[in-house]
Backbone as JSON Lines, residues from 0, in Angstrom:
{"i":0,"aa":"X","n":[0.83,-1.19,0.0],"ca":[0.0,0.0,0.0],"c":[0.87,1.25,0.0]}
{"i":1,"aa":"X","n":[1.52,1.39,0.74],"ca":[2.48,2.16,0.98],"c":[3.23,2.32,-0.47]}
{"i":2,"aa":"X","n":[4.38,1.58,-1.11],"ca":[4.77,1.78,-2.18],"c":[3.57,1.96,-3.13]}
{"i":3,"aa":"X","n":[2.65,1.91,-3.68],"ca":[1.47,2.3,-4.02],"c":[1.65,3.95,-4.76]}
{"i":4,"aa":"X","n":[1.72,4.8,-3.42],"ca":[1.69,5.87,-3.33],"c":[2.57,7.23,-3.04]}
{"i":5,"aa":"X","n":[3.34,6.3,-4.31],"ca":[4.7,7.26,-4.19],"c":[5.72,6.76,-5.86]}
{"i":6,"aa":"X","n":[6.64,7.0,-5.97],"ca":[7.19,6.8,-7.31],"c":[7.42,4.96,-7.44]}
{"i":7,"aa":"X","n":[7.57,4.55,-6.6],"ca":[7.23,3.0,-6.63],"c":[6.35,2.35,-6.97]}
{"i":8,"aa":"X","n":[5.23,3.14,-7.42],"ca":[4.14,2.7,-7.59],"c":[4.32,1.72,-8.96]}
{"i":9,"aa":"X","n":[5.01,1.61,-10.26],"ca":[4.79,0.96,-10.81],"c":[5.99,-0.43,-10.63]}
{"i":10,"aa":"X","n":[6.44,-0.25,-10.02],"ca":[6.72,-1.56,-9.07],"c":[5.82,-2.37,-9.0]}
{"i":11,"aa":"X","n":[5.34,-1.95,-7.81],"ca":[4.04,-2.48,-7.54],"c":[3.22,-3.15,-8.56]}
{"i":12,"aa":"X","n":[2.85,-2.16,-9.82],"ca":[2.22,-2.63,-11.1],"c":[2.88,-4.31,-11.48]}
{"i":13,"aa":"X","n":[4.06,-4.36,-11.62],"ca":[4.93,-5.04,-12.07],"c":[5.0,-5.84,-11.55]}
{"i":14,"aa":"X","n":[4.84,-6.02,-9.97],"ca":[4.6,-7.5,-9.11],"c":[3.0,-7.75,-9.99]}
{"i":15,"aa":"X","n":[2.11,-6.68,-10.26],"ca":[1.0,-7.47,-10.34],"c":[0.93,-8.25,-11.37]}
{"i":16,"aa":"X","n":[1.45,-7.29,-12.73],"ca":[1.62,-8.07,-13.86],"c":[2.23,-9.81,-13.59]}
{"i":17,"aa":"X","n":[3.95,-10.08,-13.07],"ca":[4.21,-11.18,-13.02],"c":[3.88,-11.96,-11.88]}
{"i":18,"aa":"X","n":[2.99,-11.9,-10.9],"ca":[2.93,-12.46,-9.9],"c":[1.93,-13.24,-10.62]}
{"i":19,"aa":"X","n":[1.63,-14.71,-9.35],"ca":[0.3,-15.56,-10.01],"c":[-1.06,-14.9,-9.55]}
{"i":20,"aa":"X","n":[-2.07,-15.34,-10.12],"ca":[-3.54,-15.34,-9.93],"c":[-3.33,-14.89,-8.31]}
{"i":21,"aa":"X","n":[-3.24,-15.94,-7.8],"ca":[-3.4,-15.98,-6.3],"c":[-2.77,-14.71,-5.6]}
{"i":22,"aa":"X","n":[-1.34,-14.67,-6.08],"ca":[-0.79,-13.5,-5.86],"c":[-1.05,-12.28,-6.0]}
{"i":23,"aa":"X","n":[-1.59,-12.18,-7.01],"ca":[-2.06,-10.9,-7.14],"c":[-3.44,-10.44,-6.68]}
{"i":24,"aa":"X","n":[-4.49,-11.3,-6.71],"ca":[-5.31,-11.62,-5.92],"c":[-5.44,-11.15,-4.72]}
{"i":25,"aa":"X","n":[-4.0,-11.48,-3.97],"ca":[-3.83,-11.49,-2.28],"c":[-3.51,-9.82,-2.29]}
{"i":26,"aa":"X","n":[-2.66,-9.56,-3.07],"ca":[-2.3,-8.08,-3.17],"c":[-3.46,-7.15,-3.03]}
{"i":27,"aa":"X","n":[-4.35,-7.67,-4.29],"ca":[-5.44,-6.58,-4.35],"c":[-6.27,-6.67,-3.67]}
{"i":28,"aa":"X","n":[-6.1,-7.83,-2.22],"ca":[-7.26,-7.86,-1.25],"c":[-6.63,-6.88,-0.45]}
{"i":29,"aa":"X","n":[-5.15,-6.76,-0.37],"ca":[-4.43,-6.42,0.28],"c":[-5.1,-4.41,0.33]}
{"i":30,"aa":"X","n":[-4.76,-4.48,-0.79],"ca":[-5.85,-2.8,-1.24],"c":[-6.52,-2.7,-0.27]}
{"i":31,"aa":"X","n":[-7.45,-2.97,-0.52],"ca":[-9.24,-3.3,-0.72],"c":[-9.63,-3.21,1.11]}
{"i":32,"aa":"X","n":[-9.16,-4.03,1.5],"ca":[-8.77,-4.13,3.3],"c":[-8.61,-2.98,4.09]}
{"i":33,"aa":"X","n":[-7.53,-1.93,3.1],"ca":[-6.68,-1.53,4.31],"c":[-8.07,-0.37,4.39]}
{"i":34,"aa":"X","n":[-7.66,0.5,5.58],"ca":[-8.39,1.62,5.85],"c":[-7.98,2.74,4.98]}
{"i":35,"aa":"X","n":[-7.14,2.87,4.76],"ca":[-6.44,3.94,3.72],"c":[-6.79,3.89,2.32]}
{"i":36,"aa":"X","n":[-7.34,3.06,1.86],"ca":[-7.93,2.18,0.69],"c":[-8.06,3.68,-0.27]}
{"i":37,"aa":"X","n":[-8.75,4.79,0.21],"ca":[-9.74,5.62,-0.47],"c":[-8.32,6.76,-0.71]}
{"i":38,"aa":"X","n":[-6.99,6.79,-0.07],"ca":[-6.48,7.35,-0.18],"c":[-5.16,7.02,-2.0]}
{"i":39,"aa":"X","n":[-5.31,5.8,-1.83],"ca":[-4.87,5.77,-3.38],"c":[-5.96,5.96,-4.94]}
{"i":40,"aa":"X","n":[-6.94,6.14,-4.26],"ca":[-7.75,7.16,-5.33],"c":[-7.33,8.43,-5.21]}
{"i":41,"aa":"X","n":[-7.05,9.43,-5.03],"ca":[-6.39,10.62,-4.94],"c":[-5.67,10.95,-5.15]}
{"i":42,"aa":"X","n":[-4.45,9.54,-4.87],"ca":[-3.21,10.04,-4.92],"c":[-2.68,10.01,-6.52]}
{"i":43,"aa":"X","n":[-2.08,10.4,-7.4],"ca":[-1.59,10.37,-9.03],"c":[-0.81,9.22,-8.54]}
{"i":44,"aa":"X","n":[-0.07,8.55,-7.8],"ca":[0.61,7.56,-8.04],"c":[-0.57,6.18,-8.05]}
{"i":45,"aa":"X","n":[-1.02,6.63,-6.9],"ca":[-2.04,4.99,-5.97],"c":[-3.25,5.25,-7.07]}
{"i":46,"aa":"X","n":[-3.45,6.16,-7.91],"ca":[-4.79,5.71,-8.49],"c":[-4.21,5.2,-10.19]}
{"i":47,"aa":"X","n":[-2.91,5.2,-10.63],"ca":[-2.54,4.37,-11.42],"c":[-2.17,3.16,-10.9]}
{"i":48,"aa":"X","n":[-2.03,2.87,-9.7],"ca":[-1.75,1.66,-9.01],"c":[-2.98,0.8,-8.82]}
{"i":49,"aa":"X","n":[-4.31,1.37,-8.69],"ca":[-5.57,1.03,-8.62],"c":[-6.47,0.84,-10.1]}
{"i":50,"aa":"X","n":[-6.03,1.71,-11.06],"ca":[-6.61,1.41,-12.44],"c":[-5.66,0.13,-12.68]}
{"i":51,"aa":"X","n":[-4.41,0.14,-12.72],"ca":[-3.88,-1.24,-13.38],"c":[-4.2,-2.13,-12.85]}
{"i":52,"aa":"X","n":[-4.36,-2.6,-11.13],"ca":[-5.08,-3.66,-10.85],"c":[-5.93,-4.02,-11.13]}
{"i":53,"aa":"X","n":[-7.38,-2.92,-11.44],"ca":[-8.63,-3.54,-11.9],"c":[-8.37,-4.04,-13.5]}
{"i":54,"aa":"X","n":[-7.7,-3.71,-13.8],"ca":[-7.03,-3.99,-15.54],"c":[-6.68,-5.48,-15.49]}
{"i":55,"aa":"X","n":[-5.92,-5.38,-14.52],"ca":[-5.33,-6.6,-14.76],"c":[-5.99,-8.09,-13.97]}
{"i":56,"aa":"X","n":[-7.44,-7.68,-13.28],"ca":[-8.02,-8.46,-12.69],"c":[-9.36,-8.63,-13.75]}
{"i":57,"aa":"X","n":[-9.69,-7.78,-14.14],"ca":[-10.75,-8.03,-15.45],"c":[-9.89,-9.1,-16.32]}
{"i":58,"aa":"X","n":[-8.7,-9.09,-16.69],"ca":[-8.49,-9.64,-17.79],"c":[-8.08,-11.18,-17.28]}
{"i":59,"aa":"X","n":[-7.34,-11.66,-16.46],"ca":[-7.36,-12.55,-15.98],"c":[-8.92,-13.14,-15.63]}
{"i":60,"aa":"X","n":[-9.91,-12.17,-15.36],"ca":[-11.0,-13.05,-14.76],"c":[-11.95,-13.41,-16.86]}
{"i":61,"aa":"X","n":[-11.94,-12.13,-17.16],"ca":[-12.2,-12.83,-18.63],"c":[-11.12,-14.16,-19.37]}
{"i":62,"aa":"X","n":[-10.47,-14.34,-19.4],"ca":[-9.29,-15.57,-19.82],"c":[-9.96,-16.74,-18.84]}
{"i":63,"aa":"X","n":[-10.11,-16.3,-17.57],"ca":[-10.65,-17.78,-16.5],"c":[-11.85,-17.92,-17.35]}
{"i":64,"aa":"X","n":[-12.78,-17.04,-17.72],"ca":[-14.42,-17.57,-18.28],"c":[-14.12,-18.52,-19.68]}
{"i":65,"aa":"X","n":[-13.3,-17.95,-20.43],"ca":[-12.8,-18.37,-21.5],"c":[-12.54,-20.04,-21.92]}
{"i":66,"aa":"X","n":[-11.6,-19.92,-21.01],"ca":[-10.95,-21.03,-20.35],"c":[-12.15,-22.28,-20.06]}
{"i":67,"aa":"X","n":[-12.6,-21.95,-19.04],"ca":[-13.64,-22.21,-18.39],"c":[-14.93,-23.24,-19.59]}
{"i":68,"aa":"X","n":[-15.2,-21.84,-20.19],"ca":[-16.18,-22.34,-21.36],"c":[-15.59,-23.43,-22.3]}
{"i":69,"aa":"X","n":[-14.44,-23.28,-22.5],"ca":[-13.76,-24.39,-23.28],"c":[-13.82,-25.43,-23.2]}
{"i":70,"aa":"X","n":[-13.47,-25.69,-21.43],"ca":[-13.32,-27.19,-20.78],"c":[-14.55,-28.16,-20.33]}
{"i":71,"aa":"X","n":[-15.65,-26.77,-19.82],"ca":[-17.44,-27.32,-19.97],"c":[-17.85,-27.71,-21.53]}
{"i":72,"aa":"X","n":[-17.48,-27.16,-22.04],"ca":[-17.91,-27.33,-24.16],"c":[-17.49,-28.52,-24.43]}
C-alpha cells in the first residue's frame, strides 16, 4: 500500500503483472482491506496503481471464463 503511493508505484504494477492469480489476488485484497484504501484514489501515483489492478483483474478473470467455457464445451 504504501509503495502504491509514491514513485514505486509501478513496481508495484509489475509484481501485479508477473505475480500468479493468487498472488495478485492477495495483493489486491491487500488494497481493498486496508483503511487507507480511499487514499490511493487521490493520490496520481495509488490511483494508477488502482486502475492497473482492476485492468489486470478483469483480464485474468475474462481468460478464466474463456478457459472455463472451453473445458465445460
Amino acid at each position: 500500500m504504501a509503495l502504491s503511493c509514491n514513485k514505486y508505484g509501478s513496481n508495484v504494477v509489475k509484481c501485479l503483472l508477473t505475480a500468479s492469480e493468487d498472488q495478485s489476488t492477495q495483493i489486491i485484497l491487500e488494497f481493498l482491506s486496508n483503511p487507507g484504501a480511499s487514499m490511493l484514489l487521490v493520490d496520481p501515483f495509488g490511483n494508477f496503481v488502482i486502475q492497473k489492478a482492476l485492468s489486470i483483474s478483469q483480464v485474468r478473470s475474462f481468460a478464466l471464463q474463456d478457459i472455463s467455457h472451453l473445458l465445460v464445451g
